[in-house]
C-alpha positions as CSV (number, residue, x, y, z in Angstrom):
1,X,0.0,0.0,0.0
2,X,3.3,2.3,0.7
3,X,4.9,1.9,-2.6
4,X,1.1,2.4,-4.4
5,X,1.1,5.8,-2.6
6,X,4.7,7.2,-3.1
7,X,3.9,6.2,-7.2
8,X,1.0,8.7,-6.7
9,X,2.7,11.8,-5.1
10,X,5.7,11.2,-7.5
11,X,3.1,11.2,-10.9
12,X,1.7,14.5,-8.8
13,X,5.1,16.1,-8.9
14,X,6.2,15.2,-12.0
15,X,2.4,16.8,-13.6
16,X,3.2,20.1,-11.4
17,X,6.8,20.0,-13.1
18,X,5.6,19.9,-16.4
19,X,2.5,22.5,-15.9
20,X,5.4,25.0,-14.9
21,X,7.5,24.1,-17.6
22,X,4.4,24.3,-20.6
23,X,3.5,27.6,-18.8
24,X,7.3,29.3,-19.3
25,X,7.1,27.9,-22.6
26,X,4.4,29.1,-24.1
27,X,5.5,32.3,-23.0
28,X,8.8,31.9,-24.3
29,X,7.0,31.0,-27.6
30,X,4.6,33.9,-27.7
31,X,7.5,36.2,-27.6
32,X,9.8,34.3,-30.2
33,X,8.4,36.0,-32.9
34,X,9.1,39.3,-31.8
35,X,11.4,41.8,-30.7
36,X,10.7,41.4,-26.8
37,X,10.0,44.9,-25.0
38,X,11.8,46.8,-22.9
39,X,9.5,46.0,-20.4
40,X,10.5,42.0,-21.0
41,X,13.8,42.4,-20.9
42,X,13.5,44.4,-17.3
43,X,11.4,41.8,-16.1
44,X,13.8,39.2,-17.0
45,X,17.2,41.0,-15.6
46,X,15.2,41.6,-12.8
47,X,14.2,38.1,-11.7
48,X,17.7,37.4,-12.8
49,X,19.4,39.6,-10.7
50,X,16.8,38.0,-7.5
51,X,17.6,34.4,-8.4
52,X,21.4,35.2,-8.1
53,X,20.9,37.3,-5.2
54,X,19.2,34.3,-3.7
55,X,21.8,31.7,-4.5
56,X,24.6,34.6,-3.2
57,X,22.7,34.8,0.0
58,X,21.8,31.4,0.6
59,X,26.4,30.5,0.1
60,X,26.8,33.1,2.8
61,X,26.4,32.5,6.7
62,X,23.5,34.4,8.4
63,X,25.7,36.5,10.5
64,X,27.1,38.3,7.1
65,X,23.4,38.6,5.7
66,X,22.6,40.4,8.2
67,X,25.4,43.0,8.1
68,X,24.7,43.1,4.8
69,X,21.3,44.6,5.3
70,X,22.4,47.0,7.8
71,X,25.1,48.4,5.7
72,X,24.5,51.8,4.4
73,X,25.0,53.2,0.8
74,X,28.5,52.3,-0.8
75,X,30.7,54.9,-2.3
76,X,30.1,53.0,-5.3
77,X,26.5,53.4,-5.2
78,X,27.1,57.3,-4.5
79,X,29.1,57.8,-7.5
80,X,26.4,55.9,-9.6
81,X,23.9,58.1,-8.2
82,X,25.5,61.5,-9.2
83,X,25.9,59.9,-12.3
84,X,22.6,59.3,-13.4
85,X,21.6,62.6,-11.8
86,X,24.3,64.3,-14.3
87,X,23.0,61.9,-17.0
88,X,19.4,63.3,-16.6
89,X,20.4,67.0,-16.5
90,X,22.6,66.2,-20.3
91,X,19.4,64.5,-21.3
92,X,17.4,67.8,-20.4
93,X,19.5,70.2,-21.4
94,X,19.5,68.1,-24.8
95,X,15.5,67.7,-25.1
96,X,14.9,70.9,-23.4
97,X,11.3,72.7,-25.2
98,X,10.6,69.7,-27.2
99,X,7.6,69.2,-25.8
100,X,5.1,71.8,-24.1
101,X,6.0,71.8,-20.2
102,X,3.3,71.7,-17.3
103,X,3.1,75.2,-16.1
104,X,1.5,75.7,-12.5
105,X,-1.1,78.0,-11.7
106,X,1.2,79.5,-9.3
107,X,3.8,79.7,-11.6
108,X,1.6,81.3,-14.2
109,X,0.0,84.2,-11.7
110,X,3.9,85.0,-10.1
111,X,4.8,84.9,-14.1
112,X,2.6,87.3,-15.0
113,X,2.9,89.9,-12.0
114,X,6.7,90.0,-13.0
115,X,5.9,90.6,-16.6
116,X,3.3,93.1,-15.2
117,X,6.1,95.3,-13.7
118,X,8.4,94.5,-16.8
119,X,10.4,91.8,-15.8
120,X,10.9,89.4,-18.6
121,X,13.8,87.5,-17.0
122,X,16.2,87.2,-14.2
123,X,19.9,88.6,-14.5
124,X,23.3,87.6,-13.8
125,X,26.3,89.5,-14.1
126,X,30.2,87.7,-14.8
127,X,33.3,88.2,-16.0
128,X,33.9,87.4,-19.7
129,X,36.3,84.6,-18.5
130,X,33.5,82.9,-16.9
131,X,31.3,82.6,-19.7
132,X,32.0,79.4,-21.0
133,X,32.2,77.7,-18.1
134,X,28.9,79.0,-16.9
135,X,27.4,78.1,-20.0
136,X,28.9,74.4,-20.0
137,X,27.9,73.6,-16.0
138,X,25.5,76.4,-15.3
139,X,25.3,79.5,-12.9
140,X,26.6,77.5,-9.9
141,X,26.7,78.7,-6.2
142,X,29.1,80.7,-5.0
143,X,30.4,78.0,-2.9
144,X,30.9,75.3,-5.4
145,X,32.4,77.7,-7.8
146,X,34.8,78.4,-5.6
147,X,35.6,74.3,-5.1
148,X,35.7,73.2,-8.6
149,X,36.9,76.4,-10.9
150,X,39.2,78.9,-11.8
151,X,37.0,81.7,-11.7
152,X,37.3,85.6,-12.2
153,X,35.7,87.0,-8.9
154,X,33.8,89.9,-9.3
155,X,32.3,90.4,-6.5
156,X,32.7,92.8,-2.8
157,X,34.9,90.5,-0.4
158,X,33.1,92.5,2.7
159,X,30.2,91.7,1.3
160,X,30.9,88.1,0.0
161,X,31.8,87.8,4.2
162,X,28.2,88.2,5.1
163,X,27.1,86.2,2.6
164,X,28.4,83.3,4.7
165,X,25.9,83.1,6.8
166,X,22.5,80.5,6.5
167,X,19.3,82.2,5.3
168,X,16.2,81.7,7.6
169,X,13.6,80.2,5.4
170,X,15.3,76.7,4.9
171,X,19.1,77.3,7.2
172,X,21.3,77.4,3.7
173,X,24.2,79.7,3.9
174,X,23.9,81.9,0.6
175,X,27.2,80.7,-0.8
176,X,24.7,77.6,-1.6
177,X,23.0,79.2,-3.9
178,X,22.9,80.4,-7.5
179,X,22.0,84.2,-7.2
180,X,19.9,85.8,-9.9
181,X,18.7,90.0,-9.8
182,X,15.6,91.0,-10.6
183,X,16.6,94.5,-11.8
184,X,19.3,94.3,-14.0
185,X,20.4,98.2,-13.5
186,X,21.5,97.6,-9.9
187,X,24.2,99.1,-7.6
188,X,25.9,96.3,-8.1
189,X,26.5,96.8,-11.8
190,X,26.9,100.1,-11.1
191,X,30.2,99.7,-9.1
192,X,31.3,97.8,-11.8
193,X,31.1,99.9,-14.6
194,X,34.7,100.5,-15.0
195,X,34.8,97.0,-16.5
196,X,32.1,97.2,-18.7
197,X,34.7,96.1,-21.3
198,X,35.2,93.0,-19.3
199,X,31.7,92.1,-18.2
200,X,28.5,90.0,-19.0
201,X,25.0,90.4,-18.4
202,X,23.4,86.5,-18.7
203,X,19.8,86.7,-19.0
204,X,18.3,84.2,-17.3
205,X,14.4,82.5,-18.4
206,X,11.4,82.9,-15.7
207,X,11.2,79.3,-16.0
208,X,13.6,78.4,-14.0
209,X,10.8,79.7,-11.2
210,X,8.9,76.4,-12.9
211,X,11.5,74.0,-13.2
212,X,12.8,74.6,-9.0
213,X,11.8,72.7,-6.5
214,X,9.7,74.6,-3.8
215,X,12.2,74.1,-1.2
216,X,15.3,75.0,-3.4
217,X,14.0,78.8,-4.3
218,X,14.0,81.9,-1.9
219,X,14.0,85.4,-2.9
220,X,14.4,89.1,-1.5
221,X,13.3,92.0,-1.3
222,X,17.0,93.6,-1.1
223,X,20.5,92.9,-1.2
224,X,20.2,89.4,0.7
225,X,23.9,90.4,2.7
226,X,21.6,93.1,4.0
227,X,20.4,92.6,7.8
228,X,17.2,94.3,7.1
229,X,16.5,92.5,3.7
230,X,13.3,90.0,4.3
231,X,13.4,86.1,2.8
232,X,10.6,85.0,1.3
233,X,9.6,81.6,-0.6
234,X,6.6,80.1,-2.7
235,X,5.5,81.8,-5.9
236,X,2.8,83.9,-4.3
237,X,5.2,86.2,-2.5
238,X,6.4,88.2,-5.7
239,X,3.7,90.8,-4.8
240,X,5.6,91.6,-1.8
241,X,9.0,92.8,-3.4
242,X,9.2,96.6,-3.3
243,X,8.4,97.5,-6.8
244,X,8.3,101.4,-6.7
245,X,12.4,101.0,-6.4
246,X,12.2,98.1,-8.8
247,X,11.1,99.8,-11.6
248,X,12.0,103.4,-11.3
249,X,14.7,104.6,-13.5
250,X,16.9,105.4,-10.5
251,X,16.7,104.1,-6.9
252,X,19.0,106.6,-4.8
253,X,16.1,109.1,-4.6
254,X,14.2,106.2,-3.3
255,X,13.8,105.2,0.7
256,X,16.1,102.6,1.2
257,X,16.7,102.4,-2.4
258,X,20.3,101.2,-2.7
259,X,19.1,98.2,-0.7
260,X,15.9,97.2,-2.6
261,X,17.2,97.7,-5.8
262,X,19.4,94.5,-5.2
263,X,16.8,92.3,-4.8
264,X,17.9,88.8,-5.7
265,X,16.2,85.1,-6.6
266,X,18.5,82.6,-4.9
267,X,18.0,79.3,-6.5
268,X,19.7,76.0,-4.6
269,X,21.7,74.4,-5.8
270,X,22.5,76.2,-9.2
271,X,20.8,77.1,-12.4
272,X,20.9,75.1,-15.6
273,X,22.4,76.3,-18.4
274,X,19.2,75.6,-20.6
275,X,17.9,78.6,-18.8
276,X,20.1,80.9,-19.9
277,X,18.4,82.9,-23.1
278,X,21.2,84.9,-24.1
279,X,24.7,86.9,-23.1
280,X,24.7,90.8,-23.1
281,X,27.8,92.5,-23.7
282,X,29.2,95.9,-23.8
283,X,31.4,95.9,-26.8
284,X,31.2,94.8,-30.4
285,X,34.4,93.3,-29.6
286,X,33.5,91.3,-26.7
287,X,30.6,90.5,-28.4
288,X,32.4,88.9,-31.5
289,X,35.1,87.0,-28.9
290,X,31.7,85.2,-27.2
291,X,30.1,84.4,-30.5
292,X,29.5,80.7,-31.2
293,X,30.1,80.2,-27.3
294,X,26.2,80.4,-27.3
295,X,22.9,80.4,-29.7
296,X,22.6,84.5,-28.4
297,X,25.5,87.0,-28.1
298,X,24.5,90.4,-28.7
299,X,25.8,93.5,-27.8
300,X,23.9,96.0,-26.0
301,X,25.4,98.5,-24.0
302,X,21.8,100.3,-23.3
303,X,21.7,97.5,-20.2
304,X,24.8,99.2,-18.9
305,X,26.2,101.9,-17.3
306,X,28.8,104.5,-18.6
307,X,27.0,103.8,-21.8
């Protein structure tokens, strides 16, 4: 009666054997014919990847697979992620307007009140020597800059000083981010206007308002080194920037007016260089050095002072 019953659960295994078997098959079979998707082919790395991971874990002793699991993220796995993070910004800056971008109600309403009082774009101001690195990596913060170029520094060392310490909206320091005027006729390009010769104005797309991430955009309503400049953050606050200084043709008849004037857009951790329309210069000479370093070099000496 024994051996009768093993013959049964053996002819039981063997038909659950070959079930699986047909079943991987047939799906084998239905996919012969064509070119499997990309969708397939995941599916099939990933269950390869598990089945080794199983057999990997299943050689090693239970002490080491639980280390394993407690182990944090690997240099390699680091450097792979700031890889595909680079790949992705290449692969934006390379499909970038391709296809219409979502634009956000708030974006759209803080777009148009900044159009309203004639903004059209955000401004930064360089040396010429700066250009092309700017325009290959992007406006980056002052701070990383700093780490990872040779750069032509145009800016106030006192003032840089101040600028070390954090903003109180998210507890950055502002050498972390990427800063951006509103006004483009500033104090700022004022004091530099004995090297207009050397100098660039890069104008910089409202966009990049749509393409930053809520928590990596504050702005000002004044020269952010200033103790009595205000912080503010989300796309509704644009009304509160003090647009009388803004848009006057000078500010020093203006309360406060050297201040305000300076009012900045900080973006964390830099701006793209998809976002940049076009370079302003002084000279025709400049001008004609930049060109083919970008789609737009123009001169324009209207923007600057000493004109």
């Amino acid at each position: 009666m024994e051996w009768i019953i093993g013959l049964l659960i053996v002819g039981w295994l063997v038909s659950v054997f070959d079930t699986g078997k047909s079943g991987r098959t047939d799906t084998l079979r239905k996919t012969a014919g064509s070119k499997p998707t990309i969708a397939a082919e995941q599916a099939v790395r990933s269950r390869s990847s598990a089945d080794r991971n199983k057999v990997a874990g299943s050689a090693g002793s239970a002490g080491s697979a639980g280390s394993a699991g407690r182990r944090g993220p690997t240099k390699r796995s680091t450097d792979h992620a700031q890889e595909d993070l680079q790949n992705w910004d290449n692969w934006l800056n390379d499909n970038w307007g391709k296809a219409p971008a979502w634009e956000s109600p708030e974006f759209l309403q803080a777009k148009k009140l900044l159009n309203g009082n004639g903004v059209t774009a955000f401004w930064h101001m360089t040396h010429k020597n700066n250009v092309r690195n700017i325009l290959s990596r992007g406006i980056l913060s002052h701070a990383e800059a700093h780490r990872t170029e040779k750069i032509v520094d145009l800016s106030d060392a006192s003032v840089q000083q101040r600028r070390t310490v954090a903003e109180p909206v998210f507890g950055r320091r502002l050498h972390e981010y990427a800063p951006l005027y509103v006004s483009v006729r500033n104090p700022m390009l004022y004091r530099l206007k004995n090297l207009n010769s050397n100098l660039c104005l890069l104008e910089v797309s409202l966009e990049v308002l749509r393409d930053t991430a809520s928590g990596d955009l504050v702005y000002t309503d004044g020269n952010a080194a200033s103790a009595a400049t205000r912080f503010l953050t989300g796309m509704d606050c644009f009304a509160q920037l003090p647009w009388d200084v803004l848009t006057a043709e000078y500010w020093s008849d203006k309360d406060d007016g050297k201040r305000k004037r300076c009012a900045e857009v900080l973006i964390h951790p830099k701006v793209s260089s998809r976002h940049i329309l076009k370079v302003h210069c002084f000279s025709r000479e400049l001008a004609r050095e930049l060109s083919g370093v970008h789609d737009d070099v123009a001169c324009n000496p209207s923007l600057f002072f000493g004109a």
